[in-house]
C-alpha positions, 0 to 999 in steps of 0.5 A, a space after each residue: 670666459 665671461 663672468 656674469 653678475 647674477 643680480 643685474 645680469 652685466 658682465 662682471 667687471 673689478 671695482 676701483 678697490 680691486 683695480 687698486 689692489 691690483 695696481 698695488 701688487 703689480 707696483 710692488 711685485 717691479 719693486 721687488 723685481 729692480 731691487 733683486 737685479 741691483 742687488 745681485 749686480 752690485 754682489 756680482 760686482 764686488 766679489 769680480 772686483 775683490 778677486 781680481 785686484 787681490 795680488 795673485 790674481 794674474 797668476 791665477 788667471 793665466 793659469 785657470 782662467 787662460 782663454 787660448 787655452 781654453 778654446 784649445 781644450 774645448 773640443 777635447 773636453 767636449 768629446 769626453 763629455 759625450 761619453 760621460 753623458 752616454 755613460 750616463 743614459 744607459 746607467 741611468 735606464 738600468 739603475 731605475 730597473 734594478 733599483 726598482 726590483 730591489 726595492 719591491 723584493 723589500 717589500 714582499 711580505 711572509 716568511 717564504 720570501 726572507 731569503 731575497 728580503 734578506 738580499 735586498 737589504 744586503 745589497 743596499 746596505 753593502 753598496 750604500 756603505 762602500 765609496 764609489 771610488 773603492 767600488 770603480 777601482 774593484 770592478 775597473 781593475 780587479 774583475 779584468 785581472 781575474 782574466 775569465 772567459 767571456 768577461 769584457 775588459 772595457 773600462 768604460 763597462 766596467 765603470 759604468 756596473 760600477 755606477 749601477 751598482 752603487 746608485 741602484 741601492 741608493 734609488 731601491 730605498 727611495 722606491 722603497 720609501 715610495 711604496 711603503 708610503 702608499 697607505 695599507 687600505 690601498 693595498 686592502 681595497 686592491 686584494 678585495 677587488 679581487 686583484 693578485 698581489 702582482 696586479 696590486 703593485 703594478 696598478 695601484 702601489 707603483 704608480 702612486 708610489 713613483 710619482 711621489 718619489 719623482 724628485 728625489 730620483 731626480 736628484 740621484 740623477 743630478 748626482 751621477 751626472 757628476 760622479 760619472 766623471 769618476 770613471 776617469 781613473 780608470 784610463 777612460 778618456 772622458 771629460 776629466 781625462 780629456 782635461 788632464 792629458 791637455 793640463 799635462 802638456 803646460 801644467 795649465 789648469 784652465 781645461 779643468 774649468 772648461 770641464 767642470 764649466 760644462 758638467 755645470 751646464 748639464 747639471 743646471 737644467 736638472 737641477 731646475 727640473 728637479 725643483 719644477 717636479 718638487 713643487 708640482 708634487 707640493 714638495 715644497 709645501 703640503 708633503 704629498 699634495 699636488 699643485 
């Protein structure tokens, strides 16, 4: 598009001052571009080499750093990663449902409905204050030897309702805070338009409440990509379990790297998202803006 000068009617064009500016800036941004790579080569540099002229460093890397072993381990690793990331699609998918419908039944209003306000709030409180561990040990061992009609007895089921239950009352009290931040004359010019509180929630609360809560949802979905490793105490061959039954064989510890190099791969394209919604949600600047 071309800018027109009003007064003379010719194409717009920079001044030299502007030119210079320009110039400037594109100068300094090179500078600063050159001085961010060699500084972080020459921290590079000095941290490989303080690690490896220390004294124990053969050792160590023969035992973590292997690479023979490393390849044989990778295929192993790499299969029980699939099912951490299986594990985590489907937990993932319905910790956002449960979630979501706890955090609403939160935030229903009058007497009438205390009793499932006092639900939700139990159910948060209960699964936030146990640990994840304690919570995969009780399903994963504890429901399968009640031996009931009808139950699965799959550790990787059973692993899985762990990780829902415990992620779902952290995700409910992030919707919850997305809803309640929502002003209350949304809600008013909602109802006088003649809208039920249903049609309320759905069309105008919710959608502006879950796109403000974006990144942190994000960030619980960073977190259990990582806790879904956990699931591996129960016998399930995932990652982690893939890695310990190849350490076992020599006591050599570099599939556990090869594990968590890999869960670092999962985790870094997230990670990145996250950052890239927050800012698009002016989370990193104005609370509650859009960029």
């Amino acid at each position: 598009m071309t800018i027109v000068s009003p007064s003379t009617g010719e194409p717009w064009r920079p001044s030299p001052l502007q030119l210079e500016r320009i110039s400037y800036r594109r100068r300094r941004s090179t500078r600063s571009l050159i001085i961010a790579i060699v500084s972080t080569v020459v921290v590079v540099a000095a941290v490989i080499i303080g690690v490896t002229s220390t004294p124990g460093w053969p050792r160590v890397q023969q035992t973590f750093f292997d690479p023979v072993k490393a390849l044989d381990a990778l295929p192993a690793v790499a299969s029980g990663l699939w099912l951490n990331i299986r594990v985590m699609i489907v937990s993932g998918i319905l910790i956002l449902i449960i979630g979501l419908i706890i955090a609403i039944l939160r935030t229903l209003r009058g007497p009438v409905f205390f009793p499932l306000r006092m639900f939700a709030a139990a159910y948060t409180d209960v699964f936030r204050g146990l640990p994840l561990l304690l919570v995969i040990f009780l399903l994963g061992f504890g429901v399968p030897a009640l031996r009931l009609q009808g139950l699965p007895s799959d550790a990787v089921i059973w692993g899985g309702a762990a990780l829902v239950l415990t992620y779902s009352a952290y995700v409910a009290e992030v919707f919850r805070a997305g809803i309640e931040s929502v002003h209350p004359s949304q809600r008013a010019a909602a109802r006088s338009l003649g809208l039920s509180y249903a049609k309320t929630m759905r069309f105008v609360v919710l959608p502006q409440a879950v796109r403000r809560v974006v990144p942190p949802l994000l960030n619980d979905l960073v977190s259990l990509q990582k806790d879904s490793g956990l699931i591996a105490v129960l016998g399930v061959i995932d990652a982690i379990r893939a890695a310990q039954i190849a350490t076992a064989t020599d006591f050599n510890f570099t599939p556990y790297v090869v594990a968590g190099a890999l869960f670092v791969a999962l985790t870094v394209p997230l990670a990145r998202i996250t950052d890239w919604a927050a800012r698009r949600q002016g989370w990193y600047g104005t609370a509650g803006s859009h960029l």
